[in-house]
N, C-alpha and C positions, 0 to 999 in steps of 0.2 A: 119684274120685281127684284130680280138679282142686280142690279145696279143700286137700286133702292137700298138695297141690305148693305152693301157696300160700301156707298155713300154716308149709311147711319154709322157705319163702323167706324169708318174714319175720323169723323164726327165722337164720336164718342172715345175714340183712342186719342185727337188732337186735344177734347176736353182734359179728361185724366192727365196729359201730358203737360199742358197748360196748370191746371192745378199743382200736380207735383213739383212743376217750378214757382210755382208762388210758396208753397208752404217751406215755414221758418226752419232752418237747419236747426238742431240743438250741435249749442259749442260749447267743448269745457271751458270750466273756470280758467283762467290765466293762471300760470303755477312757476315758481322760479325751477332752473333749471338742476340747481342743487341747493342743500339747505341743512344747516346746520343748528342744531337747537337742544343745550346744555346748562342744568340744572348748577348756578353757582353755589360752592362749597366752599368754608369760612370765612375769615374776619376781612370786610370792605374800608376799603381807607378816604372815598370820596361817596359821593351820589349817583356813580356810574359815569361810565364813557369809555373811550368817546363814539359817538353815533356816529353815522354815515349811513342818508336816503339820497340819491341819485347814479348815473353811470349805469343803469340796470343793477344796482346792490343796494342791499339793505344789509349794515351791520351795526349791534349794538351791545356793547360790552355790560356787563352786569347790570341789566334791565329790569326794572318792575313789569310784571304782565299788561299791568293797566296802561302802564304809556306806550307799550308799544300798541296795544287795542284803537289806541288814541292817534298815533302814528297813519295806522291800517284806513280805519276813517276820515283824517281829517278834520278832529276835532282837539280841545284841550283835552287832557285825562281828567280832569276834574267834572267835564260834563259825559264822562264812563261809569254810570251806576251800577250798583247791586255787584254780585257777585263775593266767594269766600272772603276770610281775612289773609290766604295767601297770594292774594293777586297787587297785595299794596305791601308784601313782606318777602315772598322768596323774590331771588334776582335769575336770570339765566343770557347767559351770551346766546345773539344771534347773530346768524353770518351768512347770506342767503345772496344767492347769483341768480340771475338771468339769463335767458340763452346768449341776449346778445348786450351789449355797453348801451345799443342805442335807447334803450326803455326810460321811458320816463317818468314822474313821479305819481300821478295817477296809473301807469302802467303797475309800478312797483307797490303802491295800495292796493289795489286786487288781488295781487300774487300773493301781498304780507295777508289780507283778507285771508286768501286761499290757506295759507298756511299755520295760521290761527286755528281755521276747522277742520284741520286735518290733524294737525297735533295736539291742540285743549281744546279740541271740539267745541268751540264757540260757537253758540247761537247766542243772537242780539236780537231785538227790535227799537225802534226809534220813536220817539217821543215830545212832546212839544211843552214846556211851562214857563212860567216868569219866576225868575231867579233872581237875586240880588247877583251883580258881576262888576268889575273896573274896565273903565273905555281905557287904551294905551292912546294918549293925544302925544303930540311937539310940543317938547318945551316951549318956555318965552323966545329962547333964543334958537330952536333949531334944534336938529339931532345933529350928536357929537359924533356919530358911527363912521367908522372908513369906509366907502361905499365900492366895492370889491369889483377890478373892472376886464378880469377875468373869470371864465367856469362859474359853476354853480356844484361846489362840493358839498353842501351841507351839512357841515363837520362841527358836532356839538361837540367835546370834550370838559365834562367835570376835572380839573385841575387838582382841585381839593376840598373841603367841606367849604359850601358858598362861594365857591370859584369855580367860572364855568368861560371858556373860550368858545368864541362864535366865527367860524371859516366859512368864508364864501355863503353866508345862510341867509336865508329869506327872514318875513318876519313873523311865519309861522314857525321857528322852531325858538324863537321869542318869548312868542305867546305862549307855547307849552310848557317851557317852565317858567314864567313867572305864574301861569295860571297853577302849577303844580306844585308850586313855593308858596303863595296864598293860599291856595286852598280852594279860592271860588274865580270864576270862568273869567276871560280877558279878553275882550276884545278890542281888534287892534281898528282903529282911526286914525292912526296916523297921514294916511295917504301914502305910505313909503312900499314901490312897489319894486325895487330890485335888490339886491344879495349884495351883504355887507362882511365886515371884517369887525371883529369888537370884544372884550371882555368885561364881563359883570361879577363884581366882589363883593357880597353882603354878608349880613348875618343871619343864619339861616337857622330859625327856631326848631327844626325838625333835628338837627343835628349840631348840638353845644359844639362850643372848640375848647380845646385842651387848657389845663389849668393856663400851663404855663403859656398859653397862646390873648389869652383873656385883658391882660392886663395890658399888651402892650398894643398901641394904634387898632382897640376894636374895630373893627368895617358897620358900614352904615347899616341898618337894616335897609328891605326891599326898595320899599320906596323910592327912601333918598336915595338910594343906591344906581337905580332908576333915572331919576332926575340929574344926578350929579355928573355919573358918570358917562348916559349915555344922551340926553338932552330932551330926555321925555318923558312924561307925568303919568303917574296913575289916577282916575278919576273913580267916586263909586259911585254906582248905579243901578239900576233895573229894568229888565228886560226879558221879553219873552226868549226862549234859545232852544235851543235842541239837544237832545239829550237819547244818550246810547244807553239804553239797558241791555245787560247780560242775564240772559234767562237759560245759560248754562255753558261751562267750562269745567274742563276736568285739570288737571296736572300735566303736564305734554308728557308724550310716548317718548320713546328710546329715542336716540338715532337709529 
């Protein structure tokens, strides 16, 4: 019988053994390696910038909370619900590293994810409805864009009220601010799938220009601005979409 018992045992220790290598490790969240996050204090002279998501960083100079939420997920800030009224009012620089350059840009939405609920304790859930939104289609003739035939900088820079310069950027940092200049969601149709070089000059109803700026060569509104300058139309529409509710955030902690 002692061979018996021994045989069971083994059996029963190869099982356990077997198991414990099947069962799921728990991993942290991804988190940048350092991370800087600063409440802006007075008078802004543009609509923020300039941004920078790729290289393993994320930085972004006098930010609304909501676009960078928008950033973290992957969506327009316009499809980021709910939450206070200072999440579309204070500004704060962000300036966040990676351990290493090689991270990429879903790498660096985790981390921005991760650093969200760590400092405005963000909780979200996600959600599904038919919204009124504009398809971003090609012109008649084409996009006008320089199609950038190095890197992938991602380098937004507000210039000045409704001037905004586009470095090395895909055409999701397109989408997010015209969808954040409209107001309602953008989706892009174009088919244009690599990183371009480009600037868009409008009129931008959130923020007048200065008396003496008024009268001379006004800039297009969005639209035209859109069409003229870069060779592609806004269409409007309807669609089901998805949508981020914020079911709570706080004000970020110190550094």
């Amino acid at each position: 019988m002692a061979w018996l018992l021994v045989a069971t045992t083994l059996i029963a220790t190869t099982t356990v053994d077997v198991i414990l290598a099947q069962s799921p490790q728990t991993q942290s969240p991804l988190a940048f390696d350092v991370a800087s996050v600063k409440l802006v204090t007075g008078p802004l002279s543009s609509g923020g910038g300039p941004w920078t998501v790729g290289h393993g960083r994320f930085r972004a100079d006098a930010a609304w909370v909501r676009a960078v939420i928008a950033v973290a997920y992957g969506i327009p800030a316009v499809q980021v619900h709910g939450g206070p009224q200072w999440v579309d009012r204070d500004r704060y620089d962000f300036d966040a590293k990676a351990e290493t350059a090689d991270a990429g840009l879903d790498s660096i939405r985790a981390m921005l994810q991760t650093l969200l609920a760590d400092r405005f304790k963000l909780v979200t859930h996600r959600e599904t409805h038919e919204i009124p939104l504009y398809a971003l289609l090609l012109g008649k003739n084409g996009s006008k864009m320089q199609e950038a035939k190095e890197g992938r900088k991602n380098y937004i820079n507000w210039t000045g009220l409704g001037q905004v310069t586009f470095t090395e950027c895909n055409m999701l940092g397109l989408i997010n601010i015209l969808s954040f200049t409209i107001g309602s969601p953008v989706i892009d149709k174009t088919g244009l799938a690599g990183v371009y070089n480009f600037k868009l000059e409008f009129a931008d109803p959130r923020f007048p220009r200065p008396a003496s700026q008024t009268a001379v060569d006004p800039p297009p509104d969005i639209f035209a601005a859109v069409e003229e300058q870069l060779g592609l139309k806004l269409e409007a529409s309807k669609s089901p979409a998805e949508i981020l509710v914020i079911d709570n955030i706080e004000r970020a902690s110190e550094n």
